[in-house]
C-alpha positions in Angstrom: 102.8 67.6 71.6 100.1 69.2 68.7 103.0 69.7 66.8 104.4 65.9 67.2 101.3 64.7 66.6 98.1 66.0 65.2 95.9 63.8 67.5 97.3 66.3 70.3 94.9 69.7 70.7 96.6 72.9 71.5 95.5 74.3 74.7 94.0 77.9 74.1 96.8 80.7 74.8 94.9 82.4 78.0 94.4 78.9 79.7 98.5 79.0 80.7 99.3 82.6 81.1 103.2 83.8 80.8 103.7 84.5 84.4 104.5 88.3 85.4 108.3 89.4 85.1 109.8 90.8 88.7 111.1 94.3 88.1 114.4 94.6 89.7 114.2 97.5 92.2 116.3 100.6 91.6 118.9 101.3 95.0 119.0 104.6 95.6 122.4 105.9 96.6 122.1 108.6 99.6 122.9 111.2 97.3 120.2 110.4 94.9 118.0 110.6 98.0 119.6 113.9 98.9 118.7 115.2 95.5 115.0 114.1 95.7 114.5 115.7 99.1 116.1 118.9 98.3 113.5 118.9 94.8 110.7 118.5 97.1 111.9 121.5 98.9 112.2 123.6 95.5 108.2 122.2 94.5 105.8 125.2 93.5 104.2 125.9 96.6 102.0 128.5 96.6 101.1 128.7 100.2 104.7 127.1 101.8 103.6 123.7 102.7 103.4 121.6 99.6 107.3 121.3 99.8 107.9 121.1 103.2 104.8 117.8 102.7 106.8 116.0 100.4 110.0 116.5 101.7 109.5 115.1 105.0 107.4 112.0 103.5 110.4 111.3 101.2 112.6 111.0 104.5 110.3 109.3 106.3 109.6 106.6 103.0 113.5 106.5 102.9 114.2 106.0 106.7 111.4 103.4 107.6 110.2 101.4 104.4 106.6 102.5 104.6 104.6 101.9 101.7 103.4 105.3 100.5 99.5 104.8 100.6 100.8 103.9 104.7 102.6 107.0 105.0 99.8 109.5 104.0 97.1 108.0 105.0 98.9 108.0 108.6 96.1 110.3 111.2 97.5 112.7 113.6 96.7 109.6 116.7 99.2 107.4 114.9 102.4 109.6 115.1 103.2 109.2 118.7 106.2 111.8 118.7 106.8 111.5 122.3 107.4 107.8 122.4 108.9 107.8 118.3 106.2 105.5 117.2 104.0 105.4 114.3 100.9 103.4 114.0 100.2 101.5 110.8 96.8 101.0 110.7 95.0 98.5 108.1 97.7 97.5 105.5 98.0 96.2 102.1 97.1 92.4 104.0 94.7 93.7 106.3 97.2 94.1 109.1 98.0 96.8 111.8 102.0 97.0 113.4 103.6 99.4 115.2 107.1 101.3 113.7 109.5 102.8 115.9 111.2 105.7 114.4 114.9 107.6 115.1 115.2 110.4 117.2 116.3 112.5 114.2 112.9 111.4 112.3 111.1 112.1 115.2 112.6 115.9 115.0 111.8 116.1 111.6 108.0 115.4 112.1 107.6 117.2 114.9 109.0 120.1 112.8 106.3 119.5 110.1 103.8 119.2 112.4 104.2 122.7 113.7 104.7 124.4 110.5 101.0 122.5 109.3 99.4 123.5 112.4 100.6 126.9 112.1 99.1 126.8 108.2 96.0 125.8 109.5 95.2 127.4 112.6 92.3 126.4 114.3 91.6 123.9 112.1 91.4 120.0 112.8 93.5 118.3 110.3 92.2 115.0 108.7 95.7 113.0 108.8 99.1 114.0 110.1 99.9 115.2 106.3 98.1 117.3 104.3 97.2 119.4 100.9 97.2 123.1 100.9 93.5 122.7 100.3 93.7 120.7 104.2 92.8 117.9 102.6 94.3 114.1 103.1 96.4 113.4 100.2 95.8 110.8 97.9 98.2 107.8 97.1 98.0 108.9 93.4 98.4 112.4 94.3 101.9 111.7 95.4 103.0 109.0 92.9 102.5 112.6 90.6 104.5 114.5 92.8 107.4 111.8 92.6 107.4 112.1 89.4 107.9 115.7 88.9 110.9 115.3 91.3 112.5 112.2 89.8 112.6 114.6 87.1 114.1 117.5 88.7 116.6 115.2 90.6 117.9 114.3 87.0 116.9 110.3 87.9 114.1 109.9 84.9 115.6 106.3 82.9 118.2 105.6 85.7 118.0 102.2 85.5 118.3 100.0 82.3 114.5 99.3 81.7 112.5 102.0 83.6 112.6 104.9 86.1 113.4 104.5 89.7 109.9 104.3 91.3 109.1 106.0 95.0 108.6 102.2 95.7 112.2 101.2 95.1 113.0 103.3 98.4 111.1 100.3 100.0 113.5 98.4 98.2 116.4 100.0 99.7 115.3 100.3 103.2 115.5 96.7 103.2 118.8 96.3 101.5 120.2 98.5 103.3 119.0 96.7 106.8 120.0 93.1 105.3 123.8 94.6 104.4 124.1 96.1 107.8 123.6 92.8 109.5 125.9 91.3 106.8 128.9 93.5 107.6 128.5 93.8 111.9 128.7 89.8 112.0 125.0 88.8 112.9 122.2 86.1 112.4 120.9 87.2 109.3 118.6 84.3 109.3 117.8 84.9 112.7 117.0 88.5 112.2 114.5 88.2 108.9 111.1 87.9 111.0 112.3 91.1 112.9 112.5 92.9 109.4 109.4 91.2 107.7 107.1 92.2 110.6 108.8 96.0 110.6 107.9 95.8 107.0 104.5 95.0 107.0 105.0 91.5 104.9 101.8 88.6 105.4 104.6 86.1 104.8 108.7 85.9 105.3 109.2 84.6 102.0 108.4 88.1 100.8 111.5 89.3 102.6 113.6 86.6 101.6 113.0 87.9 98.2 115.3 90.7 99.1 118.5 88.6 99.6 118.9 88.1 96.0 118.5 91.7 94.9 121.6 93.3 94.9 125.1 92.5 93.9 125.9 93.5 97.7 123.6 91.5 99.3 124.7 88.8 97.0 129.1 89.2 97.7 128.3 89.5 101.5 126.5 86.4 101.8 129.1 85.1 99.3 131.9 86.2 101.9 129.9 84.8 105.1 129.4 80.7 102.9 133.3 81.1 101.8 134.5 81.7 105.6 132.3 78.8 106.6 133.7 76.4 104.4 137.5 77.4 105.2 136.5 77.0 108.9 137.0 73.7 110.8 135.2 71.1 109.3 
């Protein structure tokens, strides 16, 4: 309008600020994951547990759609191995839930939880993962370690604009858990609260973000509209 007509005054720049751009997740393919895990096996690790830390916290990121701060600040009380259940205490919205875990995760923690108690003896261990100094270890701490293995898994500048992120197997966890619904037939609709609550999300239209991610998720609900409308009408 200021430049229509001088009467008009220009509103100052911060008072109507651009609003942040969405980064497109990165979705992994299961050999990418493959290669992560087997780098966080390979990590320097001078007294045997650093690898076996990360690679079992990759799994379980990939296999449950924690967030990362979730997964190590997890406490030895919260993995429940004989009933497969992890406790989520406090989350990103001030929330607690519980997250039932596979049979074949459940092997895989009880595995690292015999190889750290072995590590550290006698010692009580702050939470259910831990440094080789016995220490908790620190969100930031492992967004460094992803690094080095995005790296070493030959993924750095994947994508078009940027890196795949640790976060982006969030991303894919939820995908995934969408496209399977997709392609056995079910209530997609139906199912989303079941996912958003697994996920940790204050509100569903955080997990209705998800449908529009992917080129899959995109053609199977494609597919499932173009079968309604050639139904009986």
């Amino acid at each position: 309008m200021a430049a229509t007509d001088s009467r008009h005054e220009s509103l100052p720049v911060r008072l109507a600020p651009r609003p942040r751009a969405i980064r497109r997740p990165y979705i992994y393919t299961e050999q990418e994951i493959f290669r992560l895990m087997d780098a966080a096996r390979n990590l320097c690790s001078p007294q045997g547990l650093r690898g076996h830390t990360y690679y079992c916290l990759l799994g379980l990121l990939a296999v449950t759609g924690l967030r990362s701060g979730e997964a190590v600040r997890l406490r030895e009380e919260d993995v429940d191995l004989p009933q497969g259940l992890l406790t989520i205490r406090d989350t990103k919205f001030g929330k607690s839930r519980l997250v039932p875990v596979h049979p074949t995760t459940v092997k895989a923690l009880s595995a690292y939880a015999k190889r750290r108690d072995a590590f550290v003896g006698k010692a009580s261990v702050p939470t259910f993962f831990i440094s080789e100094r016995r220490r908790p270890l620190s969100d930031t701490g492992f967004h460094d370690a992803f690094v080095e293995l995005r790296h070493a898994a030959g993924l750095e500048n994947k994508a078009i604009h940027h890196s795949p992120r640790m976060h982006d197997l969030r991303h894919r966890f939820a995908v995934h858990t969408l496209l399977n619904w997709y392609r056995k037939g079910e209530d997609v609709e139906r199912h989303l609260p079941v996912l958003s609550t697994f996920l940790g999300h204050s509100l569903i239209q955080y997990t209705y973000w998800y449908l529009s991610s992917t080129p899959e998720l995109l053609g199977e609900a494609s597919k499932r509209l173009e079968a309604r409308w050639e139904g009986p009408r």
